[in-house]
VOGU-3710 file (C-alpha; in Angstrom, 3 decimals, decimal comma):
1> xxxxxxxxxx> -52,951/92,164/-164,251  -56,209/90,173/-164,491  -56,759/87,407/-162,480  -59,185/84,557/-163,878  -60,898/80,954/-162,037  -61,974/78,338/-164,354  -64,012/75,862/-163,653  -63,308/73,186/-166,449  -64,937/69,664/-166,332  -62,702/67,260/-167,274
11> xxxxxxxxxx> -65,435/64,863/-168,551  -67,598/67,410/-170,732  -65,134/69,646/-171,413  -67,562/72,566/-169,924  -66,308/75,389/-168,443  -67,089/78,372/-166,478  -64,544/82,113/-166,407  -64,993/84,502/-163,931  -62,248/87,334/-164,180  -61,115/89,480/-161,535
21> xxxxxxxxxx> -59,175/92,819/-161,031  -57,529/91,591/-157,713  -55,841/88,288/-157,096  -56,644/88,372/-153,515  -60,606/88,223/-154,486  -59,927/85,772/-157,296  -57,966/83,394/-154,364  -60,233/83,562/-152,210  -63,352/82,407/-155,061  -61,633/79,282/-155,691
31> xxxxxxxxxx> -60,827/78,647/-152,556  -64,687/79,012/-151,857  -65,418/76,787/-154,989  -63,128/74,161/-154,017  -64,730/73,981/-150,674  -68,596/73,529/-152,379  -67,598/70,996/-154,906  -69,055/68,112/-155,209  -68,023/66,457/-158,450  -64,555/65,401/-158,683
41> xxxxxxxxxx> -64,438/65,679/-162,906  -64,245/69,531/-162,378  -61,090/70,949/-161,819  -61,080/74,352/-160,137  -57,711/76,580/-160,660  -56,891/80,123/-160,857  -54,627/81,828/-163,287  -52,991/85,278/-163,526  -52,866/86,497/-167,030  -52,588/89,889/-169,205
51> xxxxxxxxxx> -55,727/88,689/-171,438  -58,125/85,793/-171,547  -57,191/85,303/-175,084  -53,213/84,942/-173,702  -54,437/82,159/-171,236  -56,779/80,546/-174,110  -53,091/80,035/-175,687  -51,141/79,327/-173,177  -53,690/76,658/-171,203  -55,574/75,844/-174,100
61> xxxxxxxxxx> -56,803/73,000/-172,863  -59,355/75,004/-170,417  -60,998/75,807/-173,848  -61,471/73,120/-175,144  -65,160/72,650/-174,485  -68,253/74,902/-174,769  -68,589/77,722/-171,685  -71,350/78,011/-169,337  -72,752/80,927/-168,012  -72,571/82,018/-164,746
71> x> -74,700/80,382/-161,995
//
């Protein structure tokens, strides 16, 4: 099953979706992320899901806002 991290701003709204094949590579990106953050509005998780459309129903609040594309 996929494994997706979000970066969602809590302020804007924005948010950035990177999905990964292996949760062990999708761990280890947030944990990355986490470590180079600087602003405290975005919140950096990772979620296990079958779909990105299942997790854009079940945490709908992650899309919410408009997405940004990858740095």
């Amino acid at each position: 099953m996929p494994s997706y991290v979000i970066e969602f701003n809590r302020r804007t709204r924005e948010r950035r979706v990177q999905e990964f094949h292996g949760h062990r590579e999708a761990m280890e990106c947030r944990l990355r992320l986490e470590a180079e953050r600087v602003d405290t509005d975005v919140e950096i998780v990772m979620l296990i899901s079958k779909s990105l459309e299942t997790l854009g129903r079940t945490h709908s609040r992650y899309f919410t806002g408009r997405e940004l594309t990858s740095a």
